[in-house]
GUMITOR-840276 format. One record per residue (C-alpha): x, y, z. Coordinates in nm, 3 decimals. Last residue first. Layout:
<x X	y Y	z Z>
...
***
This chain:
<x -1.896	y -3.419	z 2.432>
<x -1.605	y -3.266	z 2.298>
<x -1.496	y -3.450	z 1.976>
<x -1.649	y -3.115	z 1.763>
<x -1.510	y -2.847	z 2.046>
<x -1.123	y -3.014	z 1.954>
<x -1.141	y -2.966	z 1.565>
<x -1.255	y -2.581	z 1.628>
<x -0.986	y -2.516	z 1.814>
<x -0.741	y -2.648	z 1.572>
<x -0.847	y -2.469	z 1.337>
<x -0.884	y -2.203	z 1.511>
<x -0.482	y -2.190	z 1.606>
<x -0.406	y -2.334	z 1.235>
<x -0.572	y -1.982	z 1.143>
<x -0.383	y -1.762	z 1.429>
<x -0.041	y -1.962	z 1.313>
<x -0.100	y -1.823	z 0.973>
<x -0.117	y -1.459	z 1.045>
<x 0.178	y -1.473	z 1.252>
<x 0.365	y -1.659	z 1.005>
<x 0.284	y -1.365	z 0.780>
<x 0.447	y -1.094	z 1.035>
<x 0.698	y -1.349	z 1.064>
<x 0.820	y -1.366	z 0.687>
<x 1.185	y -1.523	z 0.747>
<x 1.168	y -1.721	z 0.376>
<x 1.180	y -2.030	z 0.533>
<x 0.940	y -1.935	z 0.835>
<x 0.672	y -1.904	z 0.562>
<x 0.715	y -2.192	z 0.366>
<x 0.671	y -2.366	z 0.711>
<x 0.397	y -2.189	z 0.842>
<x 0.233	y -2.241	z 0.464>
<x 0.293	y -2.629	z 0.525>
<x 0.071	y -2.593	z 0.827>
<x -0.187	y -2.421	z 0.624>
<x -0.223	y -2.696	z 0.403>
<x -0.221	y -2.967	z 0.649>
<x -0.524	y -2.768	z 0.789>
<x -0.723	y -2.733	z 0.453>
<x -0.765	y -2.410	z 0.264>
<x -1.143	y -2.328	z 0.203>
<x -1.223	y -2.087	z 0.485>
<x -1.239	y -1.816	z 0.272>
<x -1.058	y -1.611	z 0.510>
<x -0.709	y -1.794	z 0.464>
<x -0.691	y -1.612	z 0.151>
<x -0.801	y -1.274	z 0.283>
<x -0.545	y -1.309	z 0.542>
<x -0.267	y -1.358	z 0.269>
<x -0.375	y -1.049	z 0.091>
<x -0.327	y -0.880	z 0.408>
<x 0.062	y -1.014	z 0.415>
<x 0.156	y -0.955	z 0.107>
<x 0.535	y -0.973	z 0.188>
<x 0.590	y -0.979	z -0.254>
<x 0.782	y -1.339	z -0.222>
<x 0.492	y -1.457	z 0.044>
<x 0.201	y -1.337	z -0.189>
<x 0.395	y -1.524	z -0.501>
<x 0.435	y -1.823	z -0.282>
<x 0.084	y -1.824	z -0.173>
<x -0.055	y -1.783	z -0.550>
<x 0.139	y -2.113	z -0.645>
<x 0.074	y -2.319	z -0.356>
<x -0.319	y -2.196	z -0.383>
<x -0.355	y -2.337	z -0.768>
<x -0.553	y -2.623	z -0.761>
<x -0.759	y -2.484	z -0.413>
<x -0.832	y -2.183	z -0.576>
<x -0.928	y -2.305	z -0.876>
<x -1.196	y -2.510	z -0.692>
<x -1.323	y -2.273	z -0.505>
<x -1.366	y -2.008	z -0.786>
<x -1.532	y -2.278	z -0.985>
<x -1.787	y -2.394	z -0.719>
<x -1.877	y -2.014	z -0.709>
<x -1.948	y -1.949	z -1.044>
<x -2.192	y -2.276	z -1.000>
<x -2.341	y -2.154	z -0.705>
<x -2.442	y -1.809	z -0.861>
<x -2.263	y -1.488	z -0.725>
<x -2.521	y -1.227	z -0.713>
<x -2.282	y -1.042	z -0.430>
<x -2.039	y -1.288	z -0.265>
<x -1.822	y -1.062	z -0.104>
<x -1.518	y -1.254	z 0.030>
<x -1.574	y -1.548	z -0.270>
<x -1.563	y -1.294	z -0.526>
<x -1.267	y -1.112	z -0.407>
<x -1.081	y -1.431	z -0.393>
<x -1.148	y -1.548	z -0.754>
<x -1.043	y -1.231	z -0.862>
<x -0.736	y -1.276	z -0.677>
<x -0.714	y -1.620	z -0.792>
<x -0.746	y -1.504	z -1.181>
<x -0.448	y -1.218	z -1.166>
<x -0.173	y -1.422	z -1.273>
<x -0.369	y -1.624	z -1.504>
<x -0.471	y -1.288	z -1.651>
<x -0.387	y -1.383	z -2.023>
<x -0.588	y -1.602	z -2.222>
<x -0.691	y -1.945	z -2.095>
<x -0.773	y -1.781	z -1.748>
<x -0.968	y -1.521	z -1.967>
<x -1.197	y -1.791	z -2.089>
<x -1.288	y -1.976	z -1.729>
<x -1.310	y -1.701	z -1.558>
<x -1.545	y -1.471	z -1.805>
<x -1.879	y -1.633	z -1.683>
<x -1.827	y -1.448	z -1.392>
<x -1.852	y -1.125	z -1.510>
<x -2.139	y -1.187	z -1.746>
<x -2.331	y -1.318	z -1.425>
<x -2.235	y -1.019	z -1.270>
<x -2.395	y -0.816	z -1.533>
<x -2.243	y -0.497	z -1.342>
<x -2.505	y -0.207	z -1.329>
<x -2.777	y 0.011	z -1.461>
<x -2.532	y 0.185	z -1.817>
<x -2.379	y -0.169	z -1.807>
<x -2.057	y -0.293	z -1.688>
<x -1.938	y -0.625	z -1.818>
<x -1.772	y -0.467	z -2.111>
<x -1.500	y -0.370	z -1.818>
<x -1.447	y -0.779	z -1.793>
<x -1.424	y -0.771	z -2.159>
<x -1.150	y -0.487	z -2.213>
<x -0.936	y -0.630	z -1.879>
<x -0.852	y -0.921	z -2.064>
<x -0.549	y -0.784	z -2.239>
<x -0.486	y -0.623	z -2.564>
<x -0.743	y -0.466	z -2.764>
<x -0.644	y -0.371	z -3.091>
<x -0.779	y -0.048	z -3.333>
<x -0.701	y -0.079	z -3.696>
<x -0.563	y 0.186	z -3.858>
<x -0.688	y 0.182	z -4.278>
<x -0.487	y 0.208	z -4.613>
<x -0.615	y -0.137	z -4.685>
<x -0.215	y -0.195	z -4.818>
<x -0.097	y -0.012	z -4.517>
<x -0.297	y -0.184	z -4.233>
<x -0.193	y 0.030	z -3.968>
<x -0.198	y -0.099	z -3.586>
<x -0.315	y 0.075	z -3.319>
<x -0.299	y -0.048	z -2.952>
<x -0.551	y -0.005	z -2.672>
<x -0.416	y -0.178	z -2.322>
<x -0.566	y -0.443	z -2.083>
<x -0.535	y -0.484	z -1.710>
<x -0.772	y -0.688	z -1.532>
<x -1.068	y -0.587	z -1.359>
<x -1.098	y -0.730	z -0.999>
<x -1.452	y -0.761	z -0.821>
<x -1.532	y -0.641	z -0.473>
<x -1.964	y -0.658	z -0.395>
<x -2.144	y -0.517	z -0.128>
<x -2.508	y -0.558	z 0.001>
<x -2.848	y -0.473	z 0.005>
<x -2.830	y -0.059	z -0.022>
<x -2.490	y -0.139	z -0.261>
<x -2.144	y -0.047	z -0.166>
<x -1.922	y -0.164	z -0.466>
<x -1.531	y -0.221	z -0.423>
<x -1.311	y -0.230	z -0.721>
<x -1.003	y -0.382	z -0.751>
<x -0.823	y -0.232	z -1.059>
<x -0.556	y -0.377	z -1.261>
<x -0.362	y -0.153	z -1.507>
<x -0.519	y 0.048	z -1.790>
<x -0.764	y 0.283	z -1.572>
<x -0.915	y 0.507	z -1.835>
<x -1.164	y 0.264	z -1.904>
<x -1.196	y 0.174	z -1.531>
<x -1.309	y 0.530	z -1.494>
<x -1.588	y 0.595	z -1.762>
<x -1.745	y 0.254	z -1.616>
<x -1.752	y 0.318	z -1.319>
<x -1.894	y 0.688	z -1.353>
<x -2.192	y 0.513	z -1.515>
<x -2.306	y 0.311	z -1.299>
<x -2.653	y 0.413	z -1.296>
<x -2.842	y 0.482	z -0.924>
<x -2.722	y 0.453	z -0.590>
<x -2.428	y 0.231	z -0.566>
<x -2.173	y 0.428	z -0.378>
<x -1.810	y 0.381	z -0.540>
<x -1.440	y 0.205	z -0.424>
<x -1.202	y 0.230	z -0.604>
<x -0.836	y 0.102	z -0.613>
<x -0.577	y 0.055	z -0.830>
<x -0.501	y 0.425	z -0.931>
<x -0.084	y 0.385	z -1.014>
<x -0.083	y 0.492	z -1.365>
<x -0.305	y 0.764	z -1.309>
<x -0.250	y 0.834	z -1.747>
<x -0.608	y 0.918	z -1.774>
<x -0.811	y 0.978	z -1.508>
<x -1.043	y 1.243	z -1.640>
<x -0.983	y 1.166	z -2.020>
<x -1.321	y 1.249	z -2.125>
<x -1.513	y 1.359	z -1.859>
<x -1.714	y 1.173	z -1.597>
<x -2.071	y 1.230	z -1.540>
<x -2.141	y 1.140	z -1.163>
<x -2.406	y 0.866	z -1.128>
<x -2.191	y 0.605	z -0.904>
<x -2.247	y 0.826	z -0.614>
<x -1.972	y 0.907	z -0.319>
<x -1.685	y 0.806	z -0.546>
<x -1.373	y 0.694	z -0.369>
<x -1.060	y 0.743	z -0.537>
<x -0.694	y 0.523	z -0.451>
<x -0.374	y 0.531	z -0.622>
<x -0.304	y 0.824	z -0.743>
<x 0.092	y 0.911	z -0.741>
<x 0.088	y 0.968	z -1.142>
<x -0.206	y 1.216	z -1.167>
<x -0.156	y 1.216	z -1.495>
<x -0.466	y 1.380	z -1.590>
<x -0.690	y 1.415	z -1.274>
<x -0.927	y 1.670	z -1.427>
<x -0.852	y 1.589	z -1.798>
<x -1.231	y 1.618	z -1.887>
<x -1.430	y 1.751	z -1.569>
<x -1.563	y 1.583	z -1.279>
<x -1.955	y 1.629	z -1.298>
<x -2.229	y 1.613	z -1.064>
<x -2.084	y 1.574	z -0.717>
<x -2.329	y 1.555	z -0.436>
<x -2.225	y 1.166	z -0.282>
<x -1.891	y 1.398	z -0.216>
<x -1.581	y 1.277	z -0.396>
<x -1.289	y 1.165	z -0.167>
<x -0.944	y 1.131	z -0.370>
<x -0.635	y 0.914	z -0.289>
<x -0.225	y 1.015	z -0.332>
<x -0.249	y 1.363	z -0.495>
<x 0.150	y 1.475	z -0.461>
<x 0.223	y 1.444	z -0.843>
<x -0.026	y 1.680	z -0.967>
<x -0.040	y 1.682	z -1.314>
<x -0.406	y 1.769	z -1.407>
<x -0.514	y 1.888	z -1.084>
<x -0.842	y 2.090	z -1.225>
<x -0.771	y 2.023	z -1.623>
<x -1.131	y 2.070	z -1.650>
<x -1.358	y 2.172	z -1.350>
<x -1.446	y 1.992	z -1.105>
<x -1.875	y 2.011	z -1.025>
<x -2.087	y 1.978	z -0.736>
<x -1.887	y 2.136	z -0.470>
<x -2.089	y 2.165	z -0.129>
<x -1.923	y 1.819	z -0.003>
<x -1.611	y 1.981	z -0.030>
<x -1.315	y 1.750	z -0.214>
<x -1.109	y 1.509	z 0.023>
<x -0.786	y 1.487	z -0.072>
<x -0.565	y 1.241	z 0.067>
<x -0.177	y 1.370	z 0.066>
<x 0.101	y 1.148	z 0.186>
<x -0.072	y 0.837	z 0.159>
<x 0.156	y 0.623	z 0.178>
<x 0.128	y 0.341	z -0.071>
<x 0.000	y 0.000	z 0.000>
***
């Protein structure tokens, strides 16, 4: 996580930014929009290259062309569900890089992943035309989004293709975020989450463990899918690669599992 060295929080009074408002400013770590805003203006947060976090108090603000473009860092955001979804959508598209977005609905919440993806042109000399190419898998999941909301059934029904494409890598963290918030997630969507989880845990662990992800690693355990023996080999892995503040984590989850074990032979 990146320190947050200067969080803006914009006046819940203002209900429009203007154009080109903090293009370029370097030191904007995380914006606060007020559920009031109306309109964020074209090229208002151009290359804002230290933001990494905005919060959008109502998912019906108009966003202008370009408003985030070039944040190469903005990962996460988190937006009020209470009406379209448009300002979502306008975002994520400038957003390039992986995003984890949170959704606060009135019934619920919901934390999906969109993967990165990037829009290349390539000229076709001969046909005298440029063709526009969509690299990565990030341009369906975003297709997902809807002028009402996400087609989360859409959204999950995208796992199994864009693992065979190119987000392998990001798959069990979308996987994860789905399980932690369930929101409209069938059974069937979830069965394969679970199980691709569990195939592929000794692989995602290690990466967490070799990056010190320590809070991703307590959203893994979590779940409440990963076995005992499998958690005690984690402790291990763990201790090898002198990573105590995950050991920690782990030893608390073999600790309750253990607990738990010993109430269900008490009699």
């Amino acid at each position: 996580m990146a320190d947050e060295t200067y969080g803006l929080t914009i006046s819940g009074d203002v209900t429009e930014i203007d154009a080109f408002a903090y293009a370029e400013d370097r030191t904007v770590t995380s914006v606060s929009f007020p559920e009031g805003l109306k309109k964020i203006g074209a090229h208002a947060f151009y290359n804002c290259r230290s933001l990494y976090r905005i919060r959008l108090g109502s998912s019906d603000t108009d966003i202008g062309d370009g408003a985030f473009k070039n944040c190469e860092r903005l990962k996460e955001i988190e937006i009020v569900k209470n009406g379209g979804i448009k300002s979502l959508k306008a975002v994520l598209f400038d957003a390039h890089r992986q995003v984890r977005v949170r959704l606060i609905y009135p019934d619920g919440e919901a934390l999906l992943v969109f993967p990165y993806f990037m829009d290349n042109f390539e000229e076709n000399t001969p046909a005298r035309i440029v063709m526009h190419i969509s690299e990565g898998a990030g341009t369906p999941y975003r297709e997902c989004i809807y002028s009402g909301d996400v087609d989360y059934k859409a959204y999950d029904a995208l796992f199994n293709t864009g693992i065979n494409l190119d987000i392998y890598d990001s798959a069990v963290e979308i996987a994860v975020c789905r399980l932690r918030f369930p929101y409209k997630l069938l059974d069937g969507a979830r069965e394969t989450y679970e199980s691709f989880i569990k195939e592929n845990v000794t692989r995602y662990f290690s990466g967490l463990l070799a990056d010190n992800k320590t809070e991703a690693i307590n959203e893994l355990l979590q779940l409440d899918i990963i076995d005992k023996e499998m958690v005690s080999g984690m402790i291990d892995d763990a201790r090898q690669k002198n990573r105590p503040e995950a050991v920690a984590v782990l030893m608390e989850r073999y600790g309750k599992m253990e607990n738990g074990r010993k109430k269900r032979y008490e009699f």
